[in-house]
PAGUBA-350324 format. One record per residue (C-alpha): residue in one letter; x negated, y, z negated. Coordinates in steps of 0.25 Angstrom, whole numbers, plus 5000, padded with zeros to 4 digits. Each point is the difference from the previous one (the first is absolute). Layout:
<pts>
AXYZ;...
</pts>
This chain:
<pts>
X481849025168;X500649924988;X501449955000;X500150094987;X499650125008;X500849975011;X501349994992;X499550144994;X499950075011;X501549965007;X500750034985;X499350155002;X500450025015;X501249925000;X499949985016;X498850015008;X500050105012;X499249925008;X500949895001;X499949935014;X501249914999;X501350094994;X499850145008;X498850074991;X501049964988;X500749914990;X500549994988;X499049954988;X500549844999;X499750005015;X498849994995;X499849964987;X501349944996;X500449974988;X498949924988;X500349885007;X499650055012;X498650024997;X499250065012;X498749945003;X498850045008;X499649945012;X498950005011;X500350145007;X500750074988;X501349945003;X500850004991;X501249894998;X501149964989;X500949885002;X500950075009;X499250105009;X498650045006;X499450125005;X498850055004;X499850124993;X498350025003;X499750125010;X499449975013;X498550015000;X500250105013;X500850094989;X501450004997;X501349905005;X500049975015;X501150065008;X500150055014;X500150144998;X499850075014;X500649985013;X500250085015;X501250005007;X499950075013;X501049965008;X501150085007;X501549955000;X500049975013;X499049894998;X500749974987;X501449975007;X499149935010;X499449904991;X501249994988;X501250035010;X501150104999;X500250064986;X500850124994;X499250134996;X499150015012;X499350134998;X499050065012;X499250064989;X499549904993;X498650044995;X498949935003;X499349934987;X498650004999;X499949974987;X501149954990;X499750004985;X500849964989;X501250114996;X500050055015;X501449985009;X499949895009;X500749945012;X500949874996;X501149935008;X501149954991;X501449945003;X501050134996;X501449975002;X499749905009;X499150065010;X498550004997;X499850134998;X498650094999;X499750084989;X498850054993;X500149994986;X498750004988;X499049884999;X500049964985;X501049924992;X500250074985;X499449904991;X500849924988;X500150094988;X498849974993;X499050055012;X499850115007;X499449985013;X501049995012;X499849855006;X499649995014;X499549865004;X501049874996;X499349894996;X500849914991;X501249955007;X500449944988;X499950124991;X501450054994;X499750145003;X500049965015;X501049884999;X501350095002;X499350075012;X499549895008;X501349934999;X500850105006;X499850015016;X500550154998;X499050034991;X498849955010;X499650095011;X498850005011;X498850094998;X499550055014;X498450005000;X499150025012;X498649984990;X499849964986;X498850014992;X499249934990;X498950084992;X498449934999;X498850034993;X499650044985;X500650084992;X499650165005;X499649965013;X501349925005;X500450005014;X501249995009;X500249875010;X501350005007;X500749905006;X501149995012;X500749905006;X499349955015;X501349965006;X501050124998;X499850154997;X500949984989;X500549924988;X500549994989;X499949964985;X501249944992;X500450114992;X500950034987;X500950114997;X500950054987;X500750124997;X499550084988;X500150134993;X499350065009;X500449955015;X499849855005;X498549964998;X499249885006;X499049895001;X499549885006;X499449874998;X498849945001;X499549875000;X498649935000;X499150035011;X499549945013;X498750005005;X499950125008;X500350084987;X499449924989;X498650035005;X500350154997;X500949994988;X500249854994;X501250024991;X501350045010;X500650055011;X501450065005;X501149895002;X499850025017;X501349995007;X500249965016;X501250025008;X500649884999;X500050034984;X500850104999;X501349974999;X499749894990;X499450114993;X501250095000;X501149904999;X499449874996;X500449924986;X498850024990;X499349875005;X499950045013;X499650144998;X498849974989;X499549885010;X499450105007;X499350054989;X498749945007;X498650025005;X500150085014;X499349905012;X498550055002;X500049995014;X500950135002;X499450094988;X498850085003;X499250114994;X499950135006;X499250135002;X500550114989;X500050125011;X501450075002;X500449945016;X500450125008;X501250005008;X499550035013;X501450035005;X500050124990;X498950055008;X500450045012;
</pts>
């Protein structure tokens, strides 16, 4: 692929979908700039002007890597016992086998004061030029996300029992989950906004350990212990983003994908 023909490729699309770095969007001089700033071609298709890179090639596995499933089946009983006291307790929770994108979710987020729980949709309404609601927060230092992760009130926890990570070609893929070996429950370091259509979420990720890179080498959640939490939800921006790291290996395993029965609900 020329320079010539990369150039006319981003002056007929304007933006390119597939953007890993601004949300599955951007505006054309994100990426070509002006005639000063022309792009040039490099090993992996990445594209740069004098400003800014980005990635734009496709994964070979098919697509932009995201972490797009999780479970969550823990009651709020167990939540209070590992989060502590919050507001909105509800004794009918529903147990979460599977949790796409564009599905309500269970998040704790600091309302009036009091962390509060609430169950609000996963997927962040993209900047005006995309389309697909953003799920997974990557580039810390993106202006899209800037706002959000500087404002505690805007960060909320995302309770998870398992999360999953897919493996295998393109037509034959399979699920591998993983779960934490020291607690039932954890959660990732989410972020939420208001919108037209009721608050939304997301969360980051960050690069992957080891445990997860041999099934899917590109990123994981953003993996927050207890100790984290306030920093999370109260912490200046610093604070907060330095925990935007790899999860330790030694309390991450994978896990069978059978349903667990509670046995208490059989007798």
């Amino acid at each position: 692929m020329t320079d010539r023909s990369i150039r006319a490729t981003f002056r007929r699309l304007h933006w390119h979908p597939r953007c890993r770095q601004c949300a599955w969007s951007g505006r054309s001089e994100h990426h070509l700039g002006q005639r000063d700033h022309s792009p040039r071609k490099q090993a992996g298709h990445l594209i740069a002007n004098d400003r800014i890179r980005y990635l734009l090639r496709p994964s070979k596995r098919g697509g932009v890597h995201i972490c797009n499933l999780y479970r969550m089946r823990s009651n709020v009983d167990e939540l209070r016992r590992y989060f502590g006291p919050f507001e909105g307790d509800r004794s009918n929770l529903e147990r979460r086998e599977e949790i796409y994108p564009g599905q309500m979710a269970p998040v704790l987020r600091i309302v009036n004061d009091t962390l509060t729980l609430d169950e609000i949709v996963w997927g962040v309404p993209p900047p005006a030029a995309a389309t697909r609601p953003v799920t997974n927060v990557r580039n810390l230092s993106s202006p899209f996300w800037r706002p959000m992760l500087s404002s505690p009130a805007q960060r909320c926890l995302v309770p998870w029992t398992q999360f999953c990570e897919w493996t295998g070609q393109k037509g034959s893929k399979s699920k591998v989950w993983f779960e934490r070996a020291d607690t039932p429950v954890s959660a990732f370091a989410g972020l939420w906004r208001e919108t037209d259509q009721g608050p939304r979420f997301a969360f980051l990720t960050t690069e992957v350990n080891q445990t997860v890179g041999a099934i899917h080498p590109k990123a994981m959640p953003v993996l927050l212990d207890a100790d984290g939490h306030e920093t999370w939800l109260s912490g200046d921006n610093k604070a907060a983003t330095a925990l935007a790291r790899p999860f330790d290996d030694a309390r991450i395993i994978t896990t069978s994908d059978k349903p667990k029965i509670d046995q208490a609900s059989l007798l």
